[in-house]
C-alpha positions as CSV (number, residue, x, y, z in Angstrom):
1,X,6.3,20.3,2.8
2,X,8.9,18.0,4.7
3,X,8.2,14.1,6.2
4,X,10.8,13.5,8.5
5,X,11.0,9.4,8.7
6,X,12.9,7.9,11.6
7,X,13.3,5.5,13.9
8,X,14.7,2.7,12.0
9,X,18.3,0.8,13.0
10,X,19.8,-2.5,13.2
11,X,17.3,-5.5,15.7
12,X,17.4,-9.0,15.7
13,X,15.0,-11.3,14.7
14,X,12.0,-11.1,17.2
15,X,12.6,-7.3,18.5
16,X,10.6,-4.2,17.6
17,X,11.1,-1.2,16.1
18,X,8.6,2.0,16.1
19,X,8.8,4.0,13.1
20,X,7.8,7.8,13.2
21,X,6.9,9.9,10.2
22,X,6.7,13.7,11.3
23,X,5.2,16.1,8.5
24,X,5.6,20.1,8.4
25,X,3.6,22.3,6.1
26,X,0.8,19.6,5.3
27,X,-1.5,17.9,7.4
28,X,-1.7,14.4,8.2
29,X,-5.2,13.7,9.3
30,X,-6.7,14.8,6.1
31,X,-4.2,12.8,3.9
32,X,-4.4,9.4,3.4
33,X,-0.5,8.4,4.8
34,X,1.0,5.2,3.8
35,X,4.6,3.3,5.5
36,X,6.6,1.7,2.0
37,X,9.5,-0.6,2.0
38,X,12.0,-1.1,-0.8
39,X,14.4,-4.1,-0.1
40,X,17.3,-4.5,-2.1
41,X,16.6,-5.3,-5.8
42,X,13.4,-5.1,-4.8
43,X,10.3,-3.1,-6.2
44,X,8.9,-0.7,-3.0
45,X,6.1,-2.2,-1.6
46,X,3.0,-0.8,0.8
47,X,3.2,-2.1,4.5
48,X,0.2,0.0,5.7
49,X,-1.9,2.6,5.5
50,X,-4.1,4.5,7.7
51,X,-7.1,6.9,5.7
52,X,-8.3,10.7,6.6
53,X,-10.9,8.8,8.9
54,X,-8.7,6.5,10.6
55,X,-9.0,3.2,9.1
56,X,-6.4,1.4,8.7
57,X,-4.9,-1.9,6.2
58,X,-1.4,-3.6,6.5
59,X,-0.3,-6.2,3.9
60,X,-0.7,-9.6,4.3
61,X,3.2,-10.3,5.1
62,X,2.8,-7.5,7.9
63,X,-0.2,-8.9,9.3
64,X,-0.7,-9.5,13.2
65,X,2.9,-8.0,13.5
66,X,2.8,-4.2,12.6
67,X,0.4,-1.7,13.2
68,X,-0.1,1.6,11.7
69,X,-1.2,4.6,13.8
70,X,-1.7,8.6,13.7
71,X,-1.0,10.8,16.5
72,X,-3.2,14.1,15.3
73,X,-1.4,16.4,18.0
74,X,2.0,15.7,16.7
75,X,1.0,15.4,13.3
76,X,3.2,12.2,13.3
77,X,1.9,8.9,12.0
78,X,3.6,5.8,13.3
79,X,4.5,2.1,12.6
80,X,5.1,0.2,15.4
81,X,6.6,-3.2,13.9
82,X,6.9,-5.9,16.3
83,X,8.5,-9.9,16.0
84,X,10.5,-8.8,13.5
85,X,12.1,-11.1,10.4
86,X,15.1,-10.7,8.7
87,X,13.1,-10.6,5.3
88,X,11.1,-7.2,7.0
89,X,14.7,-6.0,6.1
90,X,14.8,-2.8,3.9
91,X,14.4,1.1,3.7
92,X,11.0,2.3,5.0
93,X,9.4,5.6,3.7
94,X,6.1,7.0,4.4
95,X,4.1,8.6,2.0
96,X,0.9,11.2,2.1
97,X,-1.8,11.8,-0.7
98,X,-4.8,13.4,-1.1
99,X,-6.7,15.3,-3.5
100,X,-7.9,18.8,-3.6
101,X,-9.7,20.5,-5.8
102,X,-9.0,18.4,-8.5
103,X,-5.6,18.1,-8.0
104,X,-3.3,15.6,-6.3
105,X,-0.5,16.1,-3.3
106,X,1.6,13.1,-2.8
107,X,4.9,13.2,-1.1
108,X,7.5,11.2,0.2
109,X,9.6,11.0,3.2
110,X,13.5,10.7,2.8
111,X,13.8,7.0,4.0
112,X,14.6,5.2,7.1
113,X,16.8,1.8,7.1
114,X,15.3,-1.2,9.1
115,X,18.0,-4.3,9.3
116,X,17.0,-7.2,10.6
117,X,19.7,-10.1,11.9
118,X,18.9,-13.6,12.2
């Protein structure tokens, strides 16, 4: 099982950015698949998540600005992140789960760095 995260690089304040999460050897639309940021000396936090069934949350500090979305043919689940701040600054991984017979799958992507100027 592999997430490939990309898309992340250096923007000013106010650009956009689309982040991809590719996955091989697990499916996406069945997994509940979740976008994390870890700042520097900073604990990771969710950004979004989008369910098996396509609903979808962001946090709060996200809200209005990024959206989370799932592209079943490409098994690739997005985060297009728009009017960005320099405090959306930090490494973004995405993250699947779900539960199968009684057992749990999680895994992580490697990381992609968003940097945000002022």
């Amino acid at each position: 099982v592999q997430l490939q995260a990309s898309g992340g690089g250096l923007v000013q304040a106010g650009e956009s950015l689309r982040l991809s999460c590719a996955a091989s050897g697990i499916i996406f639309s069945i997994n509940t698949v979740g976008w994390y940021r870890q700042a520097p000396g900073k604990q990771r936090e969710l950004v979004a998540v989008i369910r098996s069934a396509g609903s979808t949350n962001v946090a709060d500090s996200v809200k209005g600005r990024f959206t989370i979305s799932r592209d079943d043919a490409k098994n690739t689940v997005y985060l297009q992140m728009n009017s960005l701040k320099p405090e959306d600054t930090a490494v973004y991984y995405c993250n699947a789960d779900h539960w199968e017979g009684g057992t749990r799958y999680n895994y992580w992507g490697q990381g992609t760095l968003v940097t945000v100027s002022s």
